[in-house]
Residue, then its C-alpha position, 0 to 999 in steps of 0.5 A: x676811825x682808829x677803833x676801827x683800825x683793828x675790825x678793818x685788819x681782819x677784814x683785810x686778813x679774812x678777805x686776803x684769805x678767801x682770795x688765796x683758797x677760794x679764787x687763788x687763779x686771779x692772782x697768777x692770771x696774765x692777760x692774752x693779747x689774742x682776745x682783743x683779735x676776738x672782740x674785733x671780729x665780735x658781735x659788739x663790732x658794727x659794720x661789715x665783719x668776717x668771721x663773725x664770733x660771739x664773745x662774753x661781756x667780761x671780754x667785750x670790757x676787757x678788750x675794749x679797756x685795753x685798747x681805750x689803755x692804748x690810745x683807742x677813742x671809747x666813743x669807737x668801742x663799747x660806747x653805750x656804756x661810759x669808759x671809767x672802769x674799762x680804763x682801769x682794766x686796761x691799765x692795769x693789764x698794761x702795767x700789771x698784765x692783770x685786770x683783776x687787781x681792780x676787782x679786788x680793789x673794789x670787793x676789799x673796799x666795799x667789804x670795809x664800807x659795809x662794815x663801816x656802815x653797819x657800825x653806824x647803824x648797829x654801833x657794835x662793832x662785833x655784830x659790825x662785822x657780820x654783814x661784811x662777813x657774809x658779803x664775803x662768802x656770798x657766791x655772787x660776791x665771790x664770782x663777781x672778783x673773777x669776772x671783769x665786768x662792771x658791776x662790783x665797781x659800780x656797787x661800790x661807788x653806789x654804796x660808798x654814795x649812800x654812806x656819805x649821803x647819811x653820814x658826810x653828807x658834802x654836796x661835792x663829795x657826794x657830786x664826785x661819787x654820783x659823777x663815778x656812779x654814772x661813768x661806771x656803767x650806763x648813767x641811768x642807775x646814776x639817775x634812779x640813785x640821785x632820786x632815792x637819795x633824795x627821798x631818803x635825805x633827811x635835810x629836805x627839811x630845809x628846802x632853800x639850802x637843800x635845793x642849792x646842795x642839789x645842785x652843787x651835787x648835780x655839776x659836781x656829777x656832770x664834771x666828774x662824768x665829762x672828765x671820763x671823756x677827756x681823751x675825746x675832747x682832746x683829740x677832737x679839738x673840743x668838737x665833742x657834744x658829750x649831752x647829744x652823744x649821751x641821748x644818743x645812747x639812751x636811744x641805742x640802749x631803748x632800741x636795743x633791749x632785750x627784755x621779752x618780759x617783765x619782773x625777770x630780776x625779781x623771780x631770778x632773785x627770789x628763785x634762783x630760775x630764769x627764762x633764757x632770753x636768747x634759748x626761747x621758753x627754756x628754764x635755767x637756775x644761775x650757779x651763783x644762787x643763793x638761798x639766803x638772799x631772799x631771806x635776808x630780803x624778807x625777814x627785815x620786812x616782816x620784823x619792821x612792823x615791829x620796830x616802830x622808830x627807825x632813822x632815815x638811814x636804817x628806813x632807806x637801808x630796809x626799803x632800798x633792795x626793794x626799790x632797786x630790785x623793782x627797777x630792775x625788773x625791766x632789765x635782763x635777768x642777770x644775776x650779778x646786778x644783785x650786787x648793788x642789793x646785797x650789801x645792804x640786804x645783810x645789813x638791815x638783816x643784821x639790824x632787825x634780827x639784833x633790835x628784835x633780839x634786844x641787842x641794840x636800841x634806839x633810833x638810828 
């Protein structure tokens, strides 16, 4: 890792940068006490409320961090999705009175991830640094820093997740990563990653030993993502069935879904237009858009048919957007879920272009 050192500072200095010029505002923001007034009398509150308002999901996370921060159950509020990163929103409002310090915690280390694993396809640290550089100057990735939501975190752990399963691959690491995945937002993205990671795991080959990692993977992840609910086990002297509390919620979320229509992602992503769900038959553009996006999806597709060896990692990296964008296609159309893509649709464009260009050879 020590060639490396010198790439990973100028990751730190370009992104230390674009920070400061483009989302200086996160830097000096201080946390106002009164949104949490809000969140109460919000839409996410059940029963009877007064004056009842409608708030953002970046408030409903904040506010419901801050008070987990606080002493409050997270089984009490915002309980359909787990409470990790909520937790760290709200500790770092009590300790900094700033939320945002998390995000960009998580942008800097993906940024380096992705260098990281493009080095490992590409094995030329200058082309290396061309996926973490267009990652940074992405429109999403740059609103992503400013919102306190829970995507840019879990995209994290995602793709953290996939370059250990290709590169140090230890069944308990890879069970503690799984075990974020799934305490980061609803554990069902958890799911759908465990199983791709699977198909793409090239040490199926031995199923006796493989089918025993599986497992160690698997109770690695479930201790990881029961430990989020310790406060509730503490405080409810180990009366807590977290499996039925859990079922519980996938009912809540099945009941609850939105969706009017299939393949909503998928246009939005290839378009940059969407139907509003809440606005009935009214077309609207997302600001954070970008051309590029399905270029990058596209392009490595079209040139595959040209590049006739490809390793395990470099075939999971060109089919994973695909997948992924394909499960999305029953959720809302949001455009931040697009992060967990994007990573790896700058890398395998990089990749191809630099294989059809000569610049890289051999099966990785």
């Amino acid at each position: 890792m020590r060639r490396h050192f010198f790439y990973f500072l100028i990751i730190f200095f370009l992104y230390s940068c674009s920070v400061f010029f483009l989302n200086r505002p996160i830097l000096s923001y201080t946390f106002n006490p009164s949104m949490v007034n809000d969140f109460l009398h919000s839409q996410n509150i059940f029963g009877d409320v007064k004056n009842r308002i409608f708030v953002s999901d970046e408030v409903v996370y904040l506010s419901s961090g801050y008070l987990y921060a606080k002493g409050a159950l997270p089984t009490e509020y915002n309980f359909e999705h787990p409470p990790l990163l909520k937790y760290l929103f709200g500790y770092s409002i009590v300790f900094f009175n700033n939320p945002y310090f998390v995000q960009i915690l998580f942008a800097l280390t993906l940024l380096v991830s992705v260098y990281y694993f493009s080095f490992r396809l590409i094995n030329n640290p200058t082309l290396s640094m061309l996926p973490p550089l267009l990652l940074m100057v992405d429109p999403l990735f740059i609103n992503m820093q400013k919102e306190a939501l829970l995507d840019l975190g879990q995209s994290t752990f995602i793709f953290l997740y996939y370059l250990c399963l290709f590169y140090a691959a230890s069944p308990i690491l890879l069970g503690i990563l799984l075990g974020l995945i799934a305490s980061s937002k609803f554990w069902s993205t958890a799911v759908v990653v465990f199983i791709l990671g699977i198909l793409f795991d090239k040490r199926r080959k031995n199923r006796t030993s493989y089918v025993k990692s599986l497992v160690v993977t698997a109770i690695t992840a479930a201790l990881v993502f029961s430990l989020t609910y310790s406060y509730v086990f503490i405080q409810r002297g180990g009366k807590f069935n977290i499996v039925f509390f859990q079922m519980k919620i996938l009912k809540y979320m099945l009941v609850h879904n939105q969706t009017t229509y299939w393949g909503g992602s998928i246009i939005l992503f290839f378009t940059g237009f969407f139907k509003s769900w809440w606005r009935p038959f009214q077309i609207m553009r997302s600001h954070i858009w970008s051309i590029l996006w399905p270029v990058i999806l596209i392009a490595p597709a079209l040139k595959h048919a040209l590049i006739r060896k490809m390793g395990y990692p470099a075939r999971f990296t060109l089919w994973f957007p695909y997948i992924y964008l394909f499960y999305l296609g029953n959720q809302l159309p949001f455009a931040r879920y697009f992060i967990v893509i994007l990573p790896f649709s700058y890398i395998i464009f990089i990749y191809s272009v630099s294989r059809m260009c000569g610049l890289i050879k051999g099966r990785r």
